[in-house]
PyMOL CGO cylinders between C-alpha atoms (Angstrom):
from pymol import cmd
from pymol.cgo import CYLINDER

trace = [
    CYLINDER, 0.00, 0.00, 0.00, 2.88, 2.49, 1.06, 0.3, 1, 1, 1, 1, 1, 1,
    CYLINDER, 2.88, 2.49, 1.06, 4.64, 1.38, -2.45, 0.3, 1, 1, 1, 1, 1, 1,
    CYLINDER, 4.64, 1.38, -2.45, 1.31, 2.32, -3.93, 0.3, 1, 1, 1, 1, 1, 1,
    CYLINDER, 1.31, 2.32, -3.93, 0.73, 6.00, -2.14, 0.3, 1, 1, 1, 1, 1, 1,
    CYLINDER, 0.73, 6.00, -2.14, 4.83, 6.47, -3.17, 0.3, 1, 1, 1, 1, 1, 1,
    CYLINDER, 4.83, 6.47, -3.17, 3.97, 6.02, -6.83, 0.3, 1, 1, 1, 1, 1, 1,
    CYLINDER, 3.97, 6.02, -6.83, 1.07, 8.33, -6.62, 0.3, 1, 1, 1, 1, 1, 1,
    CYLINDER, 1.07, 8.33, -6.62, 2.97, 11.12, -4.85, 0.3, 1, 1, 1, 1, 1, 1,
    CYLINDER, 2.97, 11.12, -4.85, 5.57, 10.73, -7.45, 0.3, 1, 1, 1, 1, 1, 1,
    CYLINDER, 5.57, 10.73, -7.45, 3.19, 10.50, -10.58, 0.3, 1, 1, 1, 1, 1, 1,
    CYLINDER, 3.19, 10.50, -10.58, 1.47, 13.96, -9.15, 0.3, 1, 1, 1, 1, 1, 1,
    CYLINDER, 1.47, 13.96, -9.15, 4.45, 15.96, -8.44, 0.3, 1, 1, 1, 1, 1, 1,
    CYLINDER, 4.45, 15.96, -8.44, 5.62, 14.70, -12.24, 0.3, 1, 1, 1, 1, 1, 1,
    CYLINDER, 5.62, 14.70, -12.24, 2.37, 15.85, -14.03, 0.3, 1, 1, 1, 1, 1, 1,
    CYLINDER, 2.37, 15.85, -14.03, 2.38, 19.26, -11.79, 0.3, 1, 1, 1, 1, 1, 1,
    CYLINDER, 2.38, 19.26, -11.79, 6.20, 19.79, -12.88, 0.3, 1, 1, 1, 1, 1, 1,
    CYLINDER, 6.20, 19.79, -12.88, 5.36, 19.40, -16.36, 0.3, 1, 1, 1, 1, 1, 1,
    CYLINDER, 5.36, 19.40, -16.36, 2.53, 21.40, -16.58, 0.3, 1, 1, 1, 1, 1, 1,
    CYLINDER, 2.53, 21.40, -16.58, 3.98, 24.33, -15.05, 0.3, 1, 1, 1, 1, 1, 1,
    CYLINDER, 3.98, 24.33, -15.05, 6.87, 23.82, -17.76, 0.3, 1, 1, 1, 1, 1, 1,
    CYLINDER, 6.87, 23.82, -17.76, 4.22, 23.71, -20.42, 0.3, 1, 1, 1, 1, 1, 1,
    CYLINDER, 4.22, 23.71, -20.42, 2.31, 26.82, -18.78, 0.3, 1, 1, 1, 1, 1, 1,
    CYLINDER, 2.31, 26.82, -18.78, 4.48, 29.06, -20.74, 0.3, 1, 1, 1, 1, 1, 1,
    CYLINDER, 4.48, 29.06, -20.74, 3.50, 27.37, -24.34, 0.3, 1, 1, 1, 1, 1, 1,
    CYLINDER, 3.50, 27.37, -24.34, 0.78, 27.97, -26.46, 0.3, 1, 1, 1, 1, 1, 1,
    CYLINDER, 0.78, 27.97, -26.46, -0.16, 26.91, -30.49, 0.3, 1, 1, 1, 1, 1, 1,
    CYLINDER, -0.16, 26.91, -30.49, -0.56, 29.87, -32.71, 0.3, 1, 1, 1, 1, 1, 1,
    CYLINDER, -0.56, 29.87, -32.71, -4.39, 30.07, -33.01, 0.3, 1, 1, 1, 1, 1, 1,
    CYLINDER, -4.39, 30.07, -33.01, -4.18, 30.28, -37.01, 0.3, 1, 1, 1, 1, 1, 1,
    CYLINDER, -4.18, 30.28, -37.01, -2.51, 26.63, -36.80, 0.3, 1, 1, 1, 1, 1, 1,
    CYLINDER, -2.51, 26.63, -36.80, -5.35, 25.53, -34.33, 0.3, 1, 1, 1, 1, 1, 1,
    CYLINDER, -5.35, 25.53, -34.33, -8.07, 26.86, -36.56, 0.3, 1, 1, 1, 1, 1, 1,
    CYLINDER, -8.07, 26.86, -36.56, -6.20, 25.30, -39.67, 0.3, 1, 1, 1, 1, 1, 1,
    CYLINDER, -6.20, 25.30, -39.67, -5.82, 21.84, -38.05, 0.3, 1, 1, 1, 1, 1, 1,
    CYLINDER, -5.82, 21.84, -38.05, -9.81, 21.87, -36.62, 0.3, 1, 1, 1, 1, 1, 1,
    CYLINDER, -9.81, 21.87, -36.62, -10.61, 23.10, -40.37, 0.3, 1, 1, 1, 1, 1, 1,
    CYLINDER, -10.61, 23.10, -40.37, -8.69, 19.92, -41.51, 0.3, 1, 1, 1, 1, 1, 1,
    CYLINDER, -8.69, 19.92, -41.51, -9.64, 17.61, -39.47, 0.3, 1, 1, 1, 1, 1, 1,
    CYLINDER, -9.64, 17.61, -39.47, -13.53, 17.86, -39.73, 0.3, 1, 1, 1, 1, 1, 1,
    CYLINDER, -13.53, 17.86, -39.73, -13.36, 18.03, -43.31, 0.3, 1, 1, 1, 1, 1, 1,
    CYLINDER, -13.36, 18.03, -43.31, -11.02, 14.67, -43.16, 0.3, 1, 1, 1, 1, 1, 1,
    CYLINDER, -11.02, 14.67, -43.16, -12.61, 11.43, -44.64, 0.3, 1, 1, 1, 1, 1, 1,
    CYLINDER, -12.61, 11.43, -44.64, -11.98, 9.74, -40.60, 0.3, 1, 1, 1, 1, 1, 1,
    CYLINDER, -11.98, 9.74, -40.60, -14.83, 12.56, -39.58, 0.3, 1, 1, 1, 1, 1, 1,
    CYLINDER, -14.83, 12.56, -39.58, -17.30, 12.10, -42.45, 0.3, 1, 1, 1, 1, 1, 1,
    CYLINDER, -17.30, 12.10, -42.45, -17.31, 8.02, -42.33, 0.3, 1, 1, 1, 1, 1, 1,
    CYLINDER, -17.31, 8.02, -42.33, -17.72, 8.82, -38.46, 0.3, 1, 1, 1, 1, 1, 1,
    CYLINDER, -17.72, 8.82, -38.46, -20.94, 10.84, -39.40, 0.3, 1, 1, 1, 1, 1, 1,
    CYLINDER, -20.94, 10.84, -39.40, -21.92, 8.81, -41.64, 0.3, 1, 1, 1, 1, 1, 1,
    CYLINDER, -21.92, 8.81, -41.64, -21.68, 5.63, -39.72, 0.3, 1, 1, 1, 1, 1, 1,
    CYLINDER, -21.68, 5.63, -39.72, -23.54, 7.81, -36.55, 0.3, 1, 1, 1, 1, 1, 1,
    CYLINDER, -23.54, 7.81, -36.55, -26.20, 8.61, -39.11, 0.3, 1, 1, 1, 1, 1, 1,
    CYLINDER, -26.20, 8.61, -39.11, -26.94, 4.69, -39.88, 0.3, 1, 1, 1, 1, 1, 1,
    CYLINDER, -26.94, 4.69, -39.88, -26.91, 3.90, -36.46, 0.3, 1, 1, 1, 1, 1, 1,
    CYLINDER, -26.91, 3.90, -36.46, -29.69, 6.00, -35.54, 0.3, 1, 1, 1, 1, 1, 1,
    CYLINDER, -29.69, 6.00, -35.54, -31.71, 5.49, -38.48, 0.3, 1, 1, 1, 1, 1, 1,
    CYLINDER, -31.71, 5.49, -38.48, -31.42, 1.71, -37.42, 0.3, 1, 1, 1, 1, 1, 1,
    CYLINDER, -31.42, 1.71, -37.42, -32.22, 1.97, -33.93, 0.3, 1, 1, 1, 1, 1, 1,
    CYLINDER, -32.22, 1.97, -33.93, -35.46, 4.23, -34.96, 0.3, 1, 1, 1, 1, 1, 1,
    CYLINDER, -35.46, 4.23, -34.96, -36.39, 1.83, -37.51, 0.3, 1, 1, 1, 1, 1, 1,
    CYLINDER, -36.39, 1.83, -37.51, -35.93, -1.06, -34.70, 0.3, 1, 1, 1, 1, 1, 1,
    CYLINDER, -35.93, -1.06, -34.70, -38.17, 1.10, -32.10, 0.3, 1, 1, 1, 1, 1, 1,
    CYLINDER, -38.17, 1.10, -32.10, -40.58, 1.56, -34.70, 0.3, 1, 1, 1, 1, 1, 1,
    CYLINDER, -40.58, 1.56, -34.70, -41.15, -1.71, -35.22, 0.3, 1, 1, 1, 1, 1, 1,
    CYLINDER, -41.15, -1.71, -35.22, -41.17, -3.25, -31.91, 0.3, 1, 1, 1, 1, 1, 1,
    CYLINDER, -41.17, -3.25, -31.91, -43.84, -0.79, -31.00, 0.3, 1, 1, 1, 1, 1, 1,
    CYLINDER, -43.84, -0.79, -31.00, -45.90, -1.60, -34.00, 0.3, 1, 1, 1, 1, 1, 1,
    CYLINDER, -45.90, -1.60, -34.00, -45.69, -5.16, -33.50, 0.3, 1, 1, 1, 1, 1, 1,
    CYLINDER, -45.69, -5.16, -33.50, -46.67, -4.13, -29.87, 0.3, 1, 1, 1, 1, 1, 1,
    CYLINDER, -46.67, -4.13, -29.87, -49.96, -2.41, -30.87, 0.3, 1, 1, 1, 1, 1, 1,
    CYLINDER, -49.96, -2.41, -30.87, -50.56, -5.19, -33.11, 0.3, 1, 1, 1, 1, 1, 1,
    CYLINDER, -50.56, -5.19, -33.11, -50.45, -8.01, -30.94, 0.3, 1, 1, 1, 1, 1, 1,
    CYLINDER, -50.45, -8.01, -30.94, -52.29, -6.15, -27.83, 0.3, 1, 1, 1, 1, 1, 1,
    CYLINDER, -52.29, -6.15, -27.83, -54.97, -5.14, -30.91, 0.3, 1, 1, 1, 1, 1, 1,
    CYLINDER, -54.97, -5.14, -30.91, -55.53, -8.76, -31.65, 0.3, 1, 1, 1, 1, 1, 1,
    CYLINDER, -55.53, -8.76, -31.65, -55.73, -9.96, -28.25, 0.3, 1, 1, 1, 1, 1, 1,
    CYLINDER, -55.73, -9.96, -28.25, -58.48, -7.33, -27.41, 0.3, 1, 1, 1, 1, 1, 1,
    CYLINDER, -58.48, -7.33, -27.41, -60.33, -8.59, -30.60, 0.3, 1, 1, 1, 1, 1, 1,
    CYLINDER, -60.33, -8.59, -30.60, -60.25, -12.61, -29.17, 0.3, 1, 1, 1, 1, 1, 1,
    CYLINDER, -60.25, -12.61, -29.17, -61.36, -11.13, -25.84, 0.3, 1, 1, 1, 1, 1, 1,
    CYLINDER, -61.36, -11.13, -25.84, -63.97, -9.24, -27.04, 0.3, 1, 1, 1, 1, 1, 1,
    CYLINDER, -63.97, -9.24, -27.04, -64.88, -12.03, -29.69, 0.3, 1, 1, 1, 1, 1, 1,
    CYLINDER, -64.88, -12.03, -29.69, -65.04, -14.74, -27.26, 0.3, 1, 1, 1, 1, 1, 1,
    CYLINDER, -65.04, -14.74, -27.26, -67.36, -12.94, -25.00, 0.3, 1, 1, 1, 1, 1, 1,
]
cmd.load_cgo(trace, "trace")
């Protein structure tokens, strides 16, 4: 456990060294807005979209149908009730 607490201690004091060494850094904003520009027009991002699109046009198509076939089947066991009356 102490080995543990060590290796956390030391992780922490790493990650708050190197951010205060990276503090002073910055990217230009032109390269930022260039690389965001980029990337959402990449192929990676439109196949993403794309796949994202079919997945929710299944999973509406899926709920569509299970509730249809729900209202069916309570429909036709209404109509035996009511028919075998």
């Amino acid at each position: 456990m102490e080995a543990a607490k060590n290796v956390d201690t030391g992780l922490r004091s790493f990650e708050t060294e190197l951010a205060n060494q990276l503090r002073h850094y910055s990217p230009d904003e032109l390269f930022v807005s260039d690389l965001r520009g980029r990337l959402l027009s990449s192929r990676v991002f439109a196949q993403r979209r794309e796949i994202g699109a079919v997945v929710v046009a299944s999973l509406a198509v899926l709920l569509a149908g299970s509730l249809t076939c729900m209202f069916v089947f309570s429909i036709s066991r209404a109509k035996k009730k009511f028919l075998s009356r």
